[in-house]
C-alpha positions in Angstrom: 0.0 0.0 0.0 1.1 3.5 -0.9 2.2 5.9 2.2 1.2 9.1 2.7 2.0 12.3 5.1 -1.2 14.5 6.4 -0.6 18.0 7.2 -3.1 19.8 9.4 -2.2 23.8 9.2 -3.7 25.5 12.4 -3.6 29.0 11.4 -4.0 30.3 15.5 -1.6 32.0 17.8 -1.9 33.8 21.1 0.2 36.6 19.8 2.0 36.3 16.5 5.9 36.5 17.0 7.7 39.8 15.5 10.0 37.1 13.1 7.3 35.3 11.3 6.1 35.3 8.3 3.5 32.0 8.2 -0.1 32.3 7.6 -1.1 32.6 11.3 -3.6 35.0 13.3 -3.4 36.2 16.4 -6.0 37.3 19.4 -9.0 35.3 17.1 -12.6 34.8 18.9 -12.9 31.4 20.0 -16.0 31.4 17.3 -14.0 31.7 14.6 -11.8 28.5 15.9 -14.9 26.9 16.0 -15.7 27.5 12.7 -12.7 26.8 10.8 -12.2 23.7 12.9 -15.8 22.8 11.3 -14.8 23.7 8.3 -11.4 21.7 8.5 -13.9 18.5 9.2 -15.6 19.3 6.0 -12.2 19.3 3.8 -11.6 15.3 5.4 -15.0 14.6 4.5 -14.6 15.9 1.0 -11.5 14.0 0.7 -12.7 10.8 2.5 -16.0 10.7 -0.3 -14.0 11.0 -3.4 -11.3 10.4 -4.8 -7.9 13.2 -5.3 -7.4 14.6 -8.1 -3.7 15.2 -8.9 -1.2 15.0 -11.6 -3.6 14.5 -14.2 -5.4 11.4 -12.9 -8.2 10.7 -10.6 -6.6 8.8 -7.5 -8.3 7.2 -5.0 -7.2 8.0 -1.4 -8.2 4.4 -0.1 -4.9 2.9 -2.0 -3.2 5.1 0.9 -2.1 4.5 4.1 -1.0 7.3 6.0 1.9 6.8 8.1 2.4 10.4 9.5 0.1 13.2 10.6 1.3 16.5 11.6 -0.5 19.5 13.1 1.6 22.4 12.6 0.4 26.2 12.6 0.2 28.4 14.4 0.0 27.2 17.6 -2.3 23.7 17.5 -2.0 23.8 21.3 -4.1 26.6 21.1 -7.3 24.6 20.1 -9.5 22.7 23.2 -8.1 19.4 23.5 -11.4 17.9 22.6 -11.9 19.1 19.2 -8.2 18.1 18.4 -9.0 14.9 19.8 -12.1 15.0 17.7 -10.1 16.1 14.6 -7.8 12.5 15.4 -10.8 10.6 15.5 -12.2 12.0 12.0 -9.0 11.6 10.6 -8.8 7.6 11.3 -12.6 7.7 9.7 -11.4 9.0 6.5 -7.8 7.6 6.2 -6.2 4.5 7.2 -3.6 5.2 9.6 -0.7 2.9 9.8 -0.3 1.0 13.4 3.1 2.8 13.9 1.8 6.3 12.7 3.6 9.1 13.8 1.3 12.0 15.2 2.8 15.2 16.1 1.9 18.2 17.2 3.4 21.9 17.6 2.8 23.0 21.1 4.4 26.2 22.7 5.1 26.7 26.3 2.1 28.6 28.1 -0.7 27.1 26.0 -0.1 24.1 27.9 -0.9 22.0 30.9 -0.5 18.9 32.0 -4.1 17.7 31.7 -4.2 18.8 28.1 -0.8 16.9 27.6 -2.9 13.8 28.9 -5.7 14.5 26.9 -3.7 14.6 23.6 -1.2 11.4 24.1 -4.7 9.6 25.1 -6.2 11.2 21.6 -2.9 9.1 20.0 -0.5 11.5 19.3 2.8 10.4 20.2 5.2 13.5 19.4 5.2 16.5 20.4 7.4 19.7 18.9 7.9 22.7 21.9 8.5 25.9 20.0 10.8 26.5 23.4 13.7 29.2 20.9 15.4 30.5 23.7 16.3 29.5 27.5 17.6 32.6 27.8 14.9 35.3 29.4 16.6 38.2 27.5 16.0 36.1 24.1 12.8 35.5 24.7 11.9 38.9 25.2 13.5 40.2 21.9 11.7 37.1 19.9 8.0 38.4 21.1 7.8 34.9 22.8 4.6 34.5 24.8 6.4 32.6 27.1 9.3 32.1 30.1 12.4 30.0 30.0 10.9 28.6 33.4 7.6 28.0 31.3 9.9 26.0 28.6 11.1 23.5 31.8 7.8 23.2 32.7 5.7 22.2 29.7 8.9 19.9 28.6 8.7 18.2 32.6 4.9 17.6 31.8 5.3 15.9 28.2 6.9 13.7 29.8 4.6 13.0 33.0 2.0 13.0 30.3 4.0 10.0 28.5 5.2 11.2 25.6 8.9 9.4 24.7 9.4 11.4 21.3 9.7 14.8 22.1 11.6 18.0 20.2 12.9 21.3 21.4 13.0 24.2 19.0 15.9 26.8 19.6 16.7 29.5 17.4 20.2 30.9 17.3 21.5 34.3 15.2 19.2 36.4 17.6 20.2 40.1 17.7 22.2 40.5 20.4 23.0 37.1 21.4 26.7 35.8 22.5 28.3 32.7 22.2 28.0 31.9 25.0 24.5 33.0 25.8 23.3 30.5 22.8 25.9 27.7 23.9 24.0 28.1 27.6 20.4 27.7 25.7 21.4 24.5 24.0 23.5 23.1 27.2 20.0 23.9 28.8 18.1 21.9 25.7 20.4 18.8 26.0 20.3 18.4 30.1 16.4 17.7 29.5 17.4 14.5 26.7 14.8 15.5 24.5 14.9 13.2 21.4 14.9 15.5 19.0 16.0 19.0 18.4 15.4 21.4 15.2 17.7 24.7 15.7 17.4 27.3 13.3 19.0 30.5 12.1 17.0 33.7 12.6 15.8 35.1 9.0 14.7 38.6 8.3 11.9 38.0 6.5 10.2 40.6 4.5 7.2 41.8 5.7 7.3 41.3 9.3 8.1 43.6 12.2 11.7 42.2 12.8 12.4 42.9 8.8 10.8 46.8 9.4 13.3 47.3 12.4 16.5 45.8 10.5 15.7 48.2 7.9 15.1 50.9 10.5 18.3 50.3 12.0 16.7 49.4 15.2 17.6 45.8 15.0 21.5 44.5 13.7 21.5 41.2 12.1 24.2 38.8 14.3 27.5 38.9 12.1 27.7 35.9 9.5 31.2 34.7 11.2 29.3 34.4 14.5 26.3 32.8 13.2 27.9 30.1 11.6 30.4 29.2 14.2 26.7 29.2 16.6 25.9 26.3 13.9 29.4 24.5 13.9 29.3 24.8 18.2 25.9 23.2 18.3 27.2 20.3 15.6 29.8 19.6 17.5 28.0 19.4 20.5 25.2 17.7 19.8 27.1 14.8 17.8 29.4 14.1 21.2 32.5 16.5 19.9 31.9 19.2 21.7 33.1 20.8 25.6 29.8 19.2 27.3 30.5 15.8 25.6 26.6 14.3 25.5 26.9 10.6 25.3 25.5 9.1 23.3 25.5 11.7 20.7 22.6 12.7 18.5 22.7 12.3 14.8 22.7 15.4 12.6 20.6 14.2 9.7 19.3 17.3 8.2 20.8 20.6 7.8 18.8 22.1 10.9 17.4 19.1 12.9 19.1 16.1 14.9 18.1 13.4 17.2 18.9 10.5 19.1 18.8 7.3 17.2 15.8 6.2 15.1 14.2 9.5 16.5 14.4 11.2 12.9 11.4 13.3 12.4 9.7 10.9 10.0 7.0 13.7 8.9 9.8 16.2 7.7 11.7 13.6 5.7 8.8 13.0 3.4 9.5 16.4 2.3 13.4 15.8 2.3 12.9 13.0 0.2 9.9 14.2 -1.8 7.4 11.7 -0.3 3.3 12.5 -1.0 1.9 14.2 1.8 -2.1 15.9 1.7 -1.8 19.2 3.4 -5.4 20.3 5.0 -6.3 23.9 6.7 -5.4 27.3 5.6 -2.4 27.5 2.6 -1.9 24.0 3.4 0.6 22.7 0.4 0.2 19.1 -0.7 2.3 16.7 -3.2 0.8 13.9 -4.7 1.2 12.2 -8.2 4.3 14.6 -9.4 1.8 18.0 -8.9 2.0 20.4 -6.3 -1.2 22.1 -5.3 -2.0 24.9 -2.6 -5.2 25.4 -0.3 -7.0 29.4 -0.4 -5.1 31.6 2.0 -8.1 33.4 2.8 -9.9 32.5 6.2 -13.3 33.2 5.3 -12.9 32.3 1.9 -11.5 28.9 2.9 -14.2 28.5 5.9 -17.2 29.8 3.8 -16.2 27.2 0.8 -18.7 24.2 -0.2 -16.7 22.6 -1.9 -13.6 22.9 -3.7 -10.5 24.5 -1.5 -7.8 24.6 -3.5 -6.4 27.7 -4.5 -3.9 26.5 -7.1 -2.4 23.4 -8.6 1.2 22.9 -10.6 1.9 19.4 -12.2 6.0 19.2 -12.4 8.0 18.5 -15.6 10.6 15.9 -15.5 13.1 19.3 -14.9 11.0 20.3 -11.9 11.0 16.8 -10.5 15.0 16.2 -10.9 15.7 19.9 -9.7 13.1 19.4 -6.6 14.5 15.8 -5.9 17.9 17.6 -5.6 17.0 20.7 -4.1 15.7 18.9 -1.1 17.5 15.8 -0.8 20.7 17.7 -0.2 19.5 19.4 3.0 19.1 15.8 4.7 23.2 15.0 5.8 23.5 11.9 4.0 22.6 13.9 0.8 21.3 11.8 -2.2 21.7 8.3 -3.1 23.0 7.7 -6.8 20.8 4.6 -6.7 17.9 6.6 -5.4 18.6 8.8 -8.6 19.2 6.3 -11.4 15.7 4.2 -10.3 13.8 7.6 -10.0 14.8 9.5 -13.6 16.4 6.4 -15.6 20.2 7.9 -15.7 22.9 8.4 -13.3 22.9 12.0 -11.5 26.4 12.6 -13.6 24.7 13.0 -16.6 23.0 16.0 -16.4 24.8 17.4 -13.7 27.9 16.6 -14.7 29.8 20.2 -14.8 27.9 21.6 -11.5 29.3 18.6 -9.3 32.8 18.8 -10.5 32.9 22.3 -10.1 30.8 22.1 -6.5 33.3 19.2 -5.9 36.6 21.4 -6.5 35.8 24.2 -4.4 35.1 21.1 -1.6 30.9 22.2 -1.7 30.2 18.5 -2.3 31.5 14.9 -2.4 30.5 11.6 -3.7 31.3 9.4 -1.0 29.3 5.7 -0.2 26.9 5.9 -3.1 25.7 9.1 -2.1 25.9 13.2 -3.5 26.0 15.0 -0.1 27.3 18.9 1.1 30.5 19.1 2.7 30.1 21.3 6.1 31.7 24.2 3.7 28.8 23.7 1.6 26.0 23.6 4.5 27.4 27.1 5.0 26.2 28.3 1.5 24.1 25.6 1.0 21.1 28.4 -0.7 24.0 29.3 -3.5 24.8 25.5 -3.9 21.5 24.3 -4.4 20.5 27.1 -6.8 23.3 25.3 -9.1 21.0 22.5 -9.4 17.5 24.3 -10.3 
């Protein structure tokens, strides 16, 4: 049976941080949660009664098994437990869900507690992503985080009471204003709790949000380059064992950002590293199925209002988007991309039509071929946005 990734986009947040830049609302009336929740129903019901149009063809979604589900937003943790446990129970109605599912869910300190914790790993999901960022007060404050770093030790203390074993801690690094130090501290802090997963991410300036407006302003300095990315060679090091606190055993880094403990891989995320279907639902949710790309409507009421037909857009890839795509996001993942992978997938080795980019990538020591596989050297991780652009 063929797999499949769900997405569930929760578009809700108690205040919207001063960083971001994803489809996300803040201080919304608990009737409009209501509604769109409703409305969310109505898309798996919609989906569960017909079959999929993608790529051309009519598929039929009972020929899939879905082996991941993943609330993102937003803050999911922001919704009554009961109508996401609801939302778990409609989803098994309408898709089969593999035994071993993975079922995450984004939660940020201080929409928590531990009798919502409870109520979720009861409802079946068996992950759980803490936006934590910082451990650092001072951090915190500049991100527009709702929340403490003594919040952060709670909610991560009551996962756990709550029985979830597959737990990740989101940090951000590249803040303006942070030290060394001050972001060495925040992971130290990160790795004494043993979470099994951690994603840590560079602070971007996106355009049109508040932290973009300052930088332009001049009220806000971007952390120099040299700084940020010996922030991301410190937290390698550490995190695989190397480093000056020397965590045993080590986690693996498997994707650009994001590392865990053995087997702890986030197996959601690599269906997009490795350009696996997935059927995004909610607001702007993005799906991939049957070599086409299509989009959900970005607009709330539009998309709560709708009878029938959600999707905004749709995009069926050439062979040239698929082999560009396939490269484009198989190199973020540490192992890079199998040769094999890449001959069974397009019919011809990688060398072929890449040829002159990977010799040139190769002699400035951007890339290697090692074990079967076309992978960034650390060098390359460091610029991986001008590498990949070779490839598309």
């Amino acid at each position: 049976m063929k797999k499949i990734g769900i997405y569930i986009h929760i578009p809700f947040c108690v205040k919207k941080c001063d960083y971001c830049d994803f489809l996300s609302f803040q201080n919304t009336t608990a009737s409009l949660k209501d509604r769109y929740m409703k409305a969310l129903g109505g898309e798996l019901d919609a989906y569960a009664a017909g079959s999929i149009s993608a790529g051309g063809e009519r598929i039929d979604i009972r020929e899939y098994e879905a082996d991941t589900v993943f609330f993102g937003g937003g803050t999911p943790s922001l919704i009554a437990p009961e109508l996401l446990c609801r939302m778990m129970d409609h989803i098994r109605k309408c898709f089969q869900l593999s035994p071993d599912a993975e079922i995450s869910l984004e939660a940020n300190p201080g929409t928590l507690s531990l009798e919502n914790l409870i109520q979720y790993r009861q409802a079946g999901f068996n992950r759980v992503s803490l936006g934590i960022q910082s451990f650092d007060d001072r951090m915190l404050h500049i991100l527009g985080r709702i929340h403490t770093a003594a919040d952060a030790d709670v909610a991560f203390g009551q996962a756990r009471e709550a029985g979830f074993s597959n737990i990740n801690i989101d940090l951000m690094f590249g803040i303006p204003g942070q030290t060394m130090e001050c972001w060495m501290d925040s992971l130290s802090h990160a790795l004494a709790l043993n979470p099994e997963h951690i994603s840590f991410y560079s602070l971007k300036f996106e355009e049109g949000t508040p932290f973009h407006d300052m930088l332009e302003k001049g009220i806000l300095r971007e952390v120099d380059d040299s700084l940020d990315r010996s922030m991301y060679h410190k937290a390698v090091e550490t995190m695989q064992g190397s480093g000056p606190a020397g965590y045993t055993p080590p986690y693996i880094h498997y994707e650009i950002s994001n590392a865990s403990r053995p087997g702890f891989d986030c197996r959601h995320n690599m269906k997009y590293w490795s350009m696996g279907e997935y059927l995004g639902l909610g607001l702007g949710a993005h799906s991939y199925m049957n070599r086409e790309r299509f989009s959900n409507l970005c607009d709330i009421e539009a998309y709560i209002s709708a009878e029938s037909g959600r999707i905004a857009w749709r995009y069926r890839n050439t062979t040239d988007d698929e082999v560009s795509e396939f490269i484009f996001t198989g190199l973020r993942k540490i192992d890079g991309i199998s040769l094999k992978d890449y001959m069974e997938r397009f019919g011809e080795p990688i060398q072929k039509r890449f040829a002159l980019e990977i010799s040139e990538l190769a002699a400035r020591g951007l890339v290697e071929i090692d074990s079967g596989s076309l992978r960034l050297t650390l060098q390359g991780i460091d610029i991986s946005n001008t590498v990949l652009a070779r490839f598309v």
